[in-house]
C-alpha positions as CSV (number, residue, x, y, z in Angstrom):
1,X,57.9,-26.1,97.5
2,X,54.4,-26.5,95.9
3,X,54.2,-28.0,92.4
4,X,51.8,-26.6,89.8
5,X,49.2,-29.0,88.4
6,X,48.6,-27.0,85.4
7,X,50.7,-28.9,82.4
8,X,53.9,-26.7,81.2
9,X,52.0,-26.3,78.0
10,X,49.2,-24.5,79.8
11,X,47.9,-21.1,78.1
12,X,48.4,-17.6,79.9
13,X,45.1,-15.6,80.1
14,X,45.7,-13.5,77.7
15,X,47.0,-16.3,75.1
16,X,43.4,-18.0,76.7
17,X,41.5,-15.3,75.3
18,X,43.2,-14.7,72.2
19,X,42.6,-18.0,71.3
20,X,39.2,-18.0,71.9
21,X,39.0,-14.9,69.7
22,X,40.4,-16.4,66.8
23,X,38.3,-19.8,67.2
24,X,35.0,-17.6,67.4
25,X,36.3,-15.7,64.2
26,X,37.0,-18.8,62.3
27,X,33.6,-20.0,63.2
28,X,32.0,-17.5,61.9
29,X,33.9,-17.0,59.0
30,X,32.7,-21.0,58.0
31,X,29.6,-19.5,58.8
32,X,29.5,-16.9,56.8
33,X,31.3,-19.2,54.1
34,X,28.4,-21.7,53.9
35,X,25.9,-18.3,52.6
36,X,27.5,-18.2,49.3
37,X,25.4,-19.2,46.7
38,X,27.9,-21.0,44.2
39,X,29.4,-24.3,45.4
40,X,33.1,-23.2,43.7
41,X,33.0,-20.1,45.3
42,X,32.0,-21.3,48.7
43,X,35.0,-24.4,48.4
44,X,37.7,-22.0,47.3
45,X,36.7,-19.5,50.4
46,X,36.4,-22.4,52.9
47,X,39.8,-23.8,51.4
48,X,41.4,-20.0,51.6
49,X,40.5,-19.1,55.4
50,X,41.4,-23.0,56.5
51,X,44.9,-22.3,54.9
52,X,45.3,-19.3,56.2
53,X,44.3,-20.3,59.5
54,X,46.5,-23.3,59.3
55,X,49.2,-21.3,58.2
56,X,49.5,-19.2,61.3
57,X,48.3,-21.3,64.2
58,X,52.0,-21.4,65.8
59,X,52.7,-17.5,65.6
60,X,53.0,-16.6,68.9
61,X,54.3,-12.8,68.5
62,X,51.2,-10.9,70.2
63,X,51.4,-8.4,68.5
64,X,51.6,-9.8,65.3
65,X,48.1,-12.4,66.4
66,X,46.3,-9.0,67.0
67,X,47.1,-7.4,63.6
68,X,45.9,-11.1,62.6
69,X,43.0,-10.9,64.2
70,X,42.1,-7.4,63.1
71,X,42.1,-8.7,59.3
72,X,40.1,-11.9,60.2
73,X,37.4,-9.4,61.3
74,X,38.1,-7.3,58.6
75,X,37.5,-10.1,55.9
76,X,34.6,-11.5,57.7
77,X,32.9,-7.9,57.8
78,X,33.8,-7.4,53.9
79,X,32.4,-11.4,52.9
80,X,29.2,-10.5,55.4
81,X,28.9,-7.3,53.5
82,X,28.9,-8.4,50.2
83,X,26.8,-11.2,50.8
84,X,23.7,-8.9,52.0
85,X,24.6,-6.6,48.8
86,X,24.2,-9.7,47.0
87,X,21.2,-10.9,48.3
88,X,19.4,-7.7,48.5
């Protein structure tokens, strides 16, 4: 009988690349965060997407880290948006 190497813990593709997604999302959402002009707004932004990140890194219903990741991208387009109405 062969034993695997990978550790039991080891992420599925698809859990891989979910992951991934989220990570680059949060990224860029800190990104994004750091353009705000006023230093209250920018901590209580920074403060809201860490919580809410924190807050669901253990769900592991797939269906539920899609619909997840679909309003990350959504709040991230909406904070981009307003920033470029802001500074134009």
């Amino acid at each position: 009988m062969t034993v695997s190497r990978l550790p039991s813990a080891a992420l599925s593709l698809k859990q891989f690349l979910h992951r991934q997604n989220v990570l680059g999302i949060y990224r860029n959402i800190l990104r994004t965060i750091r353009r705000v002009p006023d230093e209250a707004d920018r901590k209580f932004l920074r403060d809201w997407a860490r919580e809410e990140f924190h807050r669901n890194k253990n769900v592991t219903h797939e269906d539920a880290i899609r619909m997840m990741i679909t309003q990350a991208s959504n709040h991230l387009a909406e904070l981009q948006k307003s920033l470029a109405l802001a500074h134009s």
